[in-house]
KOLLODO-891497 format. One line per 10 residues: number of its first residue (from 1); their letters; for each residue y, x, z of C-alpha. Coordinates in Angstrom, 1 decimal, padded with zeros to 4 digits. Layout:
BEGIN
NUM> a> Y:X:Z ~ ...
***
This chain:
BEGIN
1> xxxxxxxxxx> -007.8:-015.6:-023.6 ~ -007.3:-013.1:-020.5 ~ -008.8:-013.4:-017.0 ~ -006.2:-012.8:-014.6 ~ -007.4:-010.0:-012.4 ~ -010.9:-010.1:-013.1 ~ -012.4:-008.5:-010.0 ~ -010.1:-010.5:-007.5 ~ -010.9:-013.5:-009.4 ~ -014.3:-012.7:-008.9
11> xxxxxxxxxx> -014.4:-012.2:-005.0 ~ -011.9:-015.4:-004.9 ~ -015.3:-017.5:-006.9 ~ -018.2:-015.8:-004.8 ~ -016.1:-016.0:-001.0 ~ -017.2:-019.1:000.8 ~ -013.9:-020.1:001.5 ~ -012.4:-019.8:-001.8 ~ -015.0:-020.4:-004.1 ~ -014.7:-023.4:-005.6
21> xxxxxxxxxx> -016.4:-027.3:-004.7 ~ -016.4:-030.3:-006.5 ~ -013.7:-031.7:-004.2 ~ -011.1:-029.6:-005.9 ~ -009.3:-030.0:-009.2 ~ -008.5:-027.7:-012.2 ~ -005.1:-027.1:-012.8 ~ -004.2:-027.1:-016.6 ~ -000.2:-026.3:-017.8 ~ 001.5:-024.3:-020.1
31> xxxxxxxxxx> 004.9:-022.7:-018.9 ~ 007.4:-020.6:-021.3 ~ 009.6:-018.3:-020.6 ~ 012.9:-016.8:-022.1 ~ 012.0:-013.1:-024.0 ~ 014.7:-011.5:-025.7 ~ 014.4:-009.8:-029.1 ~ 011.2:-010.6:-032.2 ~ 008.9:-007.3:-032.1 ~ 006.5:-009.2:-028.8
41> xxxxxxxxxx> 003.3:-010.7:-029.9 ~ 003.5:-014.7:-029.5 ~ 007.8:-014.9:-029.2 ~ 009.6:-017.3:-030.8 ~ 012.0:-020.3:-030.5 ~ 011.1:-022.9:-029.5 ~ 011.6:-025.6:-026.3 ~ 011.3:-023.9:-023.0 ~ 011.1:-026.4:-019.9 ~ 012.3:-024.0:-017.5
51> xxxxxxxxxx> 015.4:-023.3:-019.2 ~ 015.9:-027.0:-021.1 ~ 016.6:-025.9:-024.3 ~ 015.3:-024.6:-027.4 ~ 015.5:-020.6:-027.0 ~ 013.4:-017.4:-027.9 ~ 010.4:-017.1:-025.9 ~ 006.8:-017.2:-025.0 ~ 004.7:-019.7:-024.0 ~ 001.2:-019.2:-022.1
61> xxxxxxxxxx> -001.5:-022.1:-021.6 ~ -002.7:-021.4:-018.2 ~ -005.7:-023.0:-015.3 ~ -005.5:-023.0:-012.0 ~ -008.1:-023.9:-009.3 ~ -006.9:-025.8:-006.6 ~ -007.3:-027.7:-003.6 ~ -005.9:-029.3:-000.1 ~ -006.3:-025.0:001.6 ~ -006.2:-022.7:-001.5
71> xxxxxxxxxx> -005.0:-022.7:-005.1 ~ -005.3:-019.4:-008.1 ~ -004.9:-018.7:-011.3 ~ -008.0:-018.7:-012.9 ~ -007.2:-018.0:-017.1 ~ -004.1:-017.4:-019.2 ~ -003.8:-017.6:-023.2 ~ -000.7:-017.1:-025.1 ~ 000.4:-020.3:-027.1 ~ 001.5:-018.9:-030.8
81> xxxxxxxxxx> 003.6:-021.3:-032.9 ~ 002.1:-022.8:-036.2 ~ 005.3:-021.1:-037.9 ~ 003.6:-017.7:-037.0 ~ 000.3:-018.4:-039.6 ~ 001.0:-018.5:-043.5 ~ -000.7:-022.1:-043.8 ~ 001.2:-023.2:-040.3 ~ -001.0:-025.9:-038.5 ~ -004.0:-025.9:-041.3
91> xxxxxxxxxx> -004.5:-022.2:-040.8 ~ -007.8:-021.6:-039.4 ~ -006.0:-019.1:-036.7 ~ -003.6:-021.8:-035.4 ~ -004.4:-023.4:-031.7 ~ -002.5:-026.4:-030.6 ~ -002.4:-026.4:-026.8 ~ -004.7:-028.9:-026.3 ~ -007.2:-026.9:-028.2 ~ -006.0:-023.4:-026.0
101> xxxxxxxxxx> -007.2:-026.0:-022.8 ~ -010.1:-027.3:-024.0 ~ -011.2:-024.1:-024.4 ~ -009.9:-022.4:-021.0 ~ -011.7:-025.3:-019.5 ~ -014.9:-024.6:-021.3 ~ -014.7:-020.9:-019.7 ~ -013.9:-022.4:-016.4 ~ -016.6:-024.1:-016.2 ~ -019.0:-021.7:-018.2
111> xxxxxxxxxx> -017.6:-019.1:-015.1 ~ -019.2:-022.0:-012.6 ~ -015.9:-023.4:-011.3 ~ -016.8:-026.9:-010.2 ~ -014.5:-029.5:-009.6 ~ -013.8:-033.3:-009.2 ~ -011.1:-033.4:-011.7 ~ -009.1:-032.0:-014.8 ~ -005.7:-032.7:-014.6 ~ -002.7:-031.2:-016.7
121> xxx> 000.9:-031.1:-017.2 ~ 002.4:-032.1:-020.4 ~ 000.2:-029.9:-022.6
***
């Protein structure tokens, strides 16, 4: 799991008119994107919504805070297909995405990001 700009992230938390209140909501999605070639971490085929079809790239599991003024990125973990691990979805290392959100949603709120609601695209 990465923090997307730490330090800005930080000051966009702490400032008043950032920070976030429990009238906001946490953004949860996962979004892929086409990569070319086999030798990136996380890259295979598989189905990418922004391209509608099944094609080689990666896929990242992502939370945003958000409300009616302001909305950033908050988290980002790369999604890594079960065909990637030697006992696929009963390795121990394998994370379906709703396990990647649980736990990007744990570190939201263990960061103090407060909100009134959790809400996701199809993860």
């Amino acid at each position: 799991m990465m923090v997307v700009d730490a330090w800005r992230l930080e000051l966009l938390l702490t400032y008043r008119r950032t920070g976030p209140h429990g009238r906001g909501a946490l953004v949860i999605d996962d979004s892929g994107g086409r990569q070319d070639g086999n030798k990136t971490a996380h890259v295979g085929r598989r189905y990418l919504g922004r391209v509608g079809k099944t094609d080689n790239g990666i896929v990242m599991v992502t939370t945003v805070w958000a409300d009616d003024r302001v909305y950033y990125p908050l988290r980002a973990c790369p999604y890594t297909a079960a065909s990637y691990f030697s006992e696929g979805r009963a390795d121990p290392g394998f994370k379906a995405k709703l396990r990647i959100a649980a736990g990007l949603t744990d570190a939201a709120k263990t960061a103090g990001v407060v909100c009134r609601a959790v809400v996701a695209g199809c993860v």
